[in-house]
C-alpha positions in Angstrom: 0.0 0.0 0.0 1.0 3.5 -0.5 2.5 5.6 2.4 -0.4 8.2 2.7 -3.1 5.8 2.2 -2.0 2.9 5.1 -1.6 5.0 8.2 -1.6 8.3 7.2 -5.6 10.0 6.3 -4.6 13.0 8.3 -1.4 14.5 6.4 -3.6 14.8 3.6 -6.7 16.4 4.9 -3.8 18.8 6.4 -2.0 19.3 3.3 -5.7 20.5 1.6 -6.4 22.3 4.2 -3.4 24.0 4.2 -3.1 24.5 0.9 -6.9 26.1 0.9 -5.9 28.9 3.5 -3.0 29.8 1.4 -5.0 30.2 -1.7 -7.3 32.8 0.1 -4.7 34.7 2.0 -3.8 34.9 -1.5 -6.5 36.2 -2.9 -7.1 38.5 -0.4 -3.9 40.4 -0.6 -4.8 41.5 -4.1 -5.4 44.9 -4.4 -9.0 46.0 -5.8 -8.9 48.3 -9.2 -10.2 51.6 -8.3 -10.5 54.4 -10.1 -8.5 57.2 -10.3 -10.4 60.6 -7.9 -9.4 64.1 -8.9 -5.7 63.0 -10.0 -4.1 65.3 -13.0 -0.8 64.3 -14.2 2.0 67.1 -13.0 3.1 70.1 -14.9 6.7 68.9 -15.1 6.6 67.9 -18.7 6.0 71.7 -19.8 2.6 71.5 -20.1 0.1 74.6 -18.8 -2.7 74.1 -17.2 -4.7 74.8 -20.9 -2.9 72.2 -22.4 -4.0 69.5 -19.3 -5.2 66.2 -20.3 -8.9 65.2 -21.2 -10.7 62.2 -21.6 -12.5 63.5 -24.0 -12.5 65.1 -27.6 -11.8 68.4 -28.1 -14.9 70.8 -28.5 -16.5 70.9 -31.8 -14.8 67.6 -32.9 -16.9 64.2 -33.7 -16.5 61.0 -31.0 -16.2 59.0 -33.7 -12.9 57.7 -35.1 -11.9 60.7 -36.7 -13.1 64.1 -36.2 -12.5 67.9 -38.2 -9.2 67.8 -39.4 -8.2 71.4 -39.4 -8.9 74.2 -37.3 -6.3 76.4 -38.9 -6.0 80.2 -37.3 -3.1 81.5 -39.7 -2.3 85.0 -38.7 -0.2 87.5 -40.2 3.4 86.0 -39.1 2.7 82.5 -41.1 1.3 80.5 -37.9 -1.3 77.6 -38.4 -3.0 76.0 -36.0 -4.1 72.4 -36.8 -5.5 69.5 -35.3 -5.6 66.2 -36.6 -8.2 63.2 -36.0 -9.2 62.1 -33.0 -8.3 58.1 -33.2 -9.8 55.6 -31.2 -7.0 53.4 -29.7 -7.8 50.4 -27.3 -7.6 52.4 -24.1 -9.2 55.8 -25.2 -9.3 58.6 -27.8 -5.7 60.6 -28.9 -5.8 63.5 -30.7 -2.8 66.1 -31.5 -2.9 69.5 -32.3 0.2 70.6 -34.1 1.3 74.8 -34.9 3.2 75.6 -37.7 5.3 78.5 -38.4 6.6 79.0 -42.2 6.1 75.3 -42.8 8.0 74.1 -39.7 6.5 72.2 -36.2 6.9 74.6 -33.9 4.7 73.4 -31.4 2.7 69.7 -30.5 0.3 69.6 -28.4 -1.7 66.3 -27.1 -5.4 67.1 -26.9 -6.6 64.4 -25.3 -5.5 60.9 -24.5 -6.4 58.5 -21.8 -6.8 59.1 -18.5 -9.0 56.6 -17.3 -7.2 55.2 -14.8 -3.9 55.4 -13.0 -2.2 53.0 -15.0 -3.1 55.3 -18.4 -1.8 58.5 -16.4 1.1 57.3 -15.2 2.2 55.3 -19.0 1.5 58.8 -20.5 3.3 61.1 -18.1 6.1 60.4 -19.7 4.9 59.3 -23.1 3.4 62.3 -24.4 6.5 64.6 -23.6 8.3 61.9 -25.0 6.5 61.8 -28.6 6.4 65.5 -28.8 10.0 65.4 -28.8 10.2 63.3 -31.2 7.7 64.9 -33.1 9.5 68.2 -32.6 12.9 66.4 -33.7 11.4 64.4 -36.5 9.1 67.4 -37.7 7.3 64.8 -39.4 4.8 61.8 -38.0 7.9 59.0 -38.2 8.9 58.5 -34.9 9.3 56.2 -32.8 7.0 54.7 -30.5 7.5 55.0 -26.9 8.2 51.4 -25.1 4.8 50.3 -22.8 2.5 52.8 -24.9 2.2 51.3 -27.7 -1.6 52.2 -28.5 -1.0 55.8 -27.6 2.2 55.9 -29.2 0.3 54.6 -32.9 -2.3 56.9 -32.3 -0.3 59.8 -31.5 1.1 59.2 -34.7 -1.8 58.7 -36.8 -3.4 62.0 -35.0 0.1 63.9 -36.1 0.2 62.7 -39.5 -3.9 63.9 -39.9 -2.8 67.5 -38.8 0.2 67.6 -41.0 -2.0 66.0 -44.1 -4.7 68.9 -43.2 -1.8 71.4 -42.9 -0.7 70.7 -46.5 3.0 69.0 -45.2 
């Protein structure tokens, strides 16, 4: 006969038993998902408090995948305004609005992108500055994505590459 069945019943039941209370001190140590209160990402990437974060489009514009392309406000010195499509990525809406002086980026501005949750915020603290960098460096839409945002990263570039097709560039 086998060792645990001849003499031994009681290991077993102690093992499971064992084993049970484990699992749920397990369980119980996971942290619930809640959502985020009243939490804005910091200023420290250059951005004002007009240029803050929102979870939705910008005024005017569709909720659909794409909305008005350009919004251009060209004044006398050869600035444009223009924001590209609002694109519907997995975790939310992005959507860039890019100025232009005398055919060059001057200026890229994320519109909205998601904030849903901490996660989102903290992923696009520093993804955002980072695109606009590259934006800024690239002054075109082929950058690079930013490592762990990859769906605001493609839709950032999409968005860019709207603005810039609306722009004429």
């Amino acid at each position: 006969m086998h060792a645990l069945k001849k003499h031994r019943p009681l290991r077993r039941v102690t093992l499971a038993a064992a084993t049970t209370v484990t699992g749920f001190v397990l369980l119980l140590s996971l942290k619930p998902h809640t959502p985020p209160t009243v939490a804005q990402a910091s200023s420290s990437a250059g951005q004002s408090a007009s240029q803050s974060p929102s979870r939705s489009p910008a005024p005017g514009s569709s909720s659909g995948s794409s909305s008005g392309g350009s919004s251009g406000s060209t004044k006398s010195s050869g600035t444009k305004t223009v924001t590209g499509d609002t694109i519907q990525t997995r975790w939310g809406p992005v959507q860039v609005r890019i100025t232009l002086k005398n055919g060059k980026i001057t200026d890229v501005t994320a519109v909205s992108y998601p904030t849903d949750n901490p996660r989102d915020q903290e992923i696009n603290s520093y993804a955002i500055p980072q695109l606009r960098r590259e934006a800024l460096a690239a002054q075109s839409a082929q950058i690079d994505s930013v490592s762990g945002a990859s769906y605001t990263s493609d839709g950032y570039k999409q968005s860019l590459q709207s603005a810039l097709d609306s722009a004429g560039l």
